[in-house]
N, C-alpha and C positions, 0 to 999 in steps of 0.2 A: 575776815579776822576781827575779833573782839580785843579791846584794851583790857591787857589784865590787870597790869601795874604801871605805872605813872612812876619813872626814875626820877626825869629831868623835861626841863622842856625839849629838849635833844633827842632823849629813851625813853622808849619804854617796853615792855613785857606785851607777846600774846602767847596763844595755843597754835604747832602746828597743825597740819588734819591729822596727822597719831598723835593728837593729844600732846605731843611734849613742849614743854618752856621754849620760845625762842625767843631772842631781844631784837627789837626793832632800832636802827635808827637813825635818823632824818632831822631835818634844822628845823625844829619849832614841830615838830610831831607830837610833843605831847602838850602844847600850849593850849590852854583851856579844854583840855581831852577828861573826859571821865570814863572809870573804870565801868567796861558791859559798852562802853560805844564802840561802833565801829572804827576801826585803825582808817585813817586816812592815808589810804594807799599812794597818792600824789608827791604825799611829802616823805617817802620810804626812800633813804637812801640805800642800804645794807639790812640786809636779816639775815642775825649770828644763828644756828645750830651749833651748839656742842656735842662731846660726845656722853657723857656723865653731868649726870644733878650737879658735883661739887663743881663742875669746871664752870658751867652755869651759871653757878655763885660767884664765883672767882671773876669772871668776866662782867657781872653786873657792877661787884663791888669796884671795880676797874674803873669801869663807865661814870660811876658818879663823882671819880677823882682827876678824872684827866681830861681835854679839851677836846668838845668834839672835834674838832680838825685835827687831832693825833689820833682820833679811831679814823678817819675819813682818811688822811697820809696813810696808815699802814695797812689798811684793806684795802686800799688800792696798789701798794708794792706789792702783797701777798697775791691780789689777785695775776699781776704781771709775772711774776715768779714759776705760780701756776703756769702759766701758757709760755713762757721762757724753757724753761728749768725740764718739763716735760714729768711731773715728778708729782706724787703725791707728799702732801705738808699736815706734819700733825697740827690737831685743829687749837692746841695749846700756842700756836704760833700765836693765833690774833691775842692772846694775851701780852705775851712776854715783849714781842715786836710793839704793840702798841706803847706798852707802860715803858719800854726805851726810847720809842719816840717823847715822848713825853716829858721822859725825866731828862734826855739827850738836848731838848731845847730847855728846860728850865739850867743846866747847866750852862747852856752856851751864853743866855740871856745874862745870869753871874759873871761870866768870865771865865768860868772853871773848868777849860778843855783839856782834854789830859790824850796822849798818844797811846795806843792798840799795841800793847807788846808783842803779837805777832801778827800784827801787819803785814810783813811784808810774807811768812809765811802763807796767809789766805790767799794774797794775791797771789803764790804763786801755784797753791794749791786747789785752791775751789776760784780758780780766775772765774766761772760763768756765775759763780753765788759775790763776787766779788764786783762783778760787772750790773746787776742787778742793786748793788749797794749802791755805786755810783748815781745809778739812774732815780735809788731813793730819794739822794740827796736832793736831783729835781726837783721830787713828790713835796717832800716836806716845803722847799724854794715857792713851788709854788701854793702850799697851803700858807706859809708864813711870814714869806719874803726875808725869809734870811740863807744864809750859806751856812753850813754844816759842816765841818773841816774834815778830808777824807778819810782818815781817819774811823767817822762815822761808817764809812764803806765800808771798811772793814767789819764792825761790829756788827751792823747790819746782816752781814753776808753772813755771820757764824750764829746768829739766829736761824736763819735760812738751812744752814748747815744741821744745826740742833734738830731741824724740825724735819728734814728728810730722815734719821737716826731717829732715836727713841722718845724726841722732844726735852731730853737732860739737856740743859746748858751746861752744867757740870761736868757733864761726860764727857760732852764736845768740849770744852775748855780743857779738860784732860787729854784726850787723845790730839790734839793741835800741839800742847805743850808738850807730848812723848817724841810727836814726830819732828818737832824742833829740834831738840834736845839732841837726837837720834842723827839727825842732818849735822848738828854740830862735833857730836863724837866723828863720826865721820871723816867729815874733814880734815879735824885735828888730826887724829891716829893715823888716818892712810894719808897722811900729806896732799895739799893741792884741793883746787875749785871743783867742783863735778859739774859736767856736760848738761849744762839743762834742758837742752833742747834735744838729747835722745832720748828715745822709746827706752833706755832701760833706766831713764833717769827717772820716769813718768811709770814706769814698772813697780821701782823702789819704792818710789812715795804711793802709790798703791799699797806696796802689799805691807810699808809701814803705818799706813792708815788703820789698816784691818787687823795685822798688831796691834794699835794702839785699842782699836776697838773690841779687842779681846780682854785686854787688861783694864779697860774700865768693868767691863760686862762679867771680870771675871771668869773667864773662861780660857781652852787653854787648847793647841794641835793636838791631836791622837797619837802619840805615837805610832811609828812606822818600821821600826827595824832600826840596827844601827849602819847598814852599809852603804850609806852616802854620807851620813855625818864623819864615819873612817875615811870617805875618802875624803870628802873636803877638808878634815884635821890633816891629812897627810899631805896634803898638794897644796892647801891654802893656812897654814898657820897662822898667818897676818889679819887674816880676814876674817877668823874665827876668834880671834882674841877679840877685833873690835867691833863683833858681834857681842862674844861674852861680855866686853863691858857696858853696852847699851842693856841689855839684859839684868844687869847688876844692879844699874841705876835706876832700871823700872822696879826691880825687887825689894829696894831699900828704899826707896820713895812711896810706893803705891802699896805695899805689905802683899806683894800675892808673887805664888811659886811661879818660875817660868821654866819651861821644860827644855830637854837640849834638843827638842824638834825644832823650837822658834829660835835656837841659836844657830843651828842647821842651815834655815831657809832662809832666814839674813845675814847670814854669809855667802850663802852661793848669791843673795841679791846686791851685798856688797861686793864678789865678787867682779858681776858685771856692770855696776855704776863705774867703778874705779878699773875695769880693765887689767883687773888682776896686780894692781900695782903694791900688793903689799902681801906678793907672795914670798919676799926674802928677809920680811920683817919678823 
């Protein structure tokens, strides 16, 4: 490999064998390097492929702003995630996770630590991207010697999360916020805690996930007929109401139509979280 560009002394630019941009980078790799010499493969820590010219861009310009030990901390969580998670991660990860690392310690080093408002949702939702967070906070410990308040687990984990999905942090910050939302109507309406530890509670938040990730994506169930939704109206009123009202609040929040299939199928799933307990309501 040839030095194409010279970032930093940290980075720099070559050609893969097709020809495409990749970034190199390693502690002092590009220190007295000039462009057309050979890359000093010794001092390689990490070599980025993208998938697009602009991402390319986006990750170089990254590079010349943030500390190499917050690319070195978060290609190495990403890389553990990988062999964790068992999952393919869009490659916009290494952006967004590193420039968090990054801006996550220039906050801490202020004093500016602020709490994850759904904390405790991820933890109970993506515990293995949650669990992964944790073991960041390590990464970063032992890049910088400081502690990262858990917190950061969390945040960590819904990058993670973002990048198994479409790579939107928006999206994922969306549908996290529906299925909150959605676990609190719940509650409220059908009276009472719900079971966390049964299979239809881990059902629920499944197929409110995929809800939720309907409504970001814009998209919507096929209709099917109406004779389950008769009968769930007739046997379950309680549970169809506080299906309607999560529905309501996705429609007046997020501006998109939701059909009576998705009021349907979260009420038979309210049904079994809650054990039919709001069939006389």
């Amino acid at each position: 490999m040839l030095v194409r560009k010279i970032l930093n002394n940290n980075v720099i630019t070559s050609n893969g064998e097709d020809g495409q941009e990749i970034i190199i980078v390693g502690n002092g790799i590009g220190w007295k390097q000039k462009v057309g010499e050979p890359v000093d493969e010794s001092k390689i820590d990490k070599i980025f492929r993208m998938d697009t010219v602009s991402s390319t861009a986006r990750l170089k310009q990254l590079f010349l702003q943030v500390r190499v030990e917050s690319i070195q901390a978060s290609s190495e969580i990403i890389e553990y995630a990988l062999e964790h998670l068992g999952k393919d991660l869009k490659k916009n990860v290494y952006i967004t996770l590193t420039d968090h690392i990054d801006f996550a310690l220039e906050r801490f080093e202020k004093g500016m630590n602020f709490q994850n408002a759904l904390f405790w949702e991820i933890q109970k939702i993506y515990y293995r991207e949650f669990e992964i967070g944790k073991y960041a906070l390590n990464v970063v410990e032992k890049h910088f010697g400081v502690r990262l308040p858990e917190d950061e687990a969390a945040s960590i984990a819904m990058h993670l999360v973002s990048a198994e999905y479409d790579g939107n942090m928006a999206h994922t910050e969306a549908m996290m916020s529906i299925v909150k939302k959605a676990m609190e109507i719940v509650q409220v309406f059908m009276g009472g805690e719900l079971d966390e530890d049964s299979l239809d509670y881990h059902r629920f938040i499944t197929h409110l996930l995929f809800f939720a990730q309907r409504v970001v994506e814009k998209k919507s169930l096929e209709a099917r007929g109406d004779f389950l939704a008769g009968v769930i109206r007739d046997q379950y009123p309680g549970e169809v109401r506080c299906a309607r009202k999560i529905c309501d609040y996705v429609q007046d929040k997020y501006e998109v139509e939701i059909g009576e299939e998705e009021v349907t199928f979260l009420a038979v799933h309210i049904v079994r979280v809650t054990a039919g307990k709001g069939e006389e309501k």
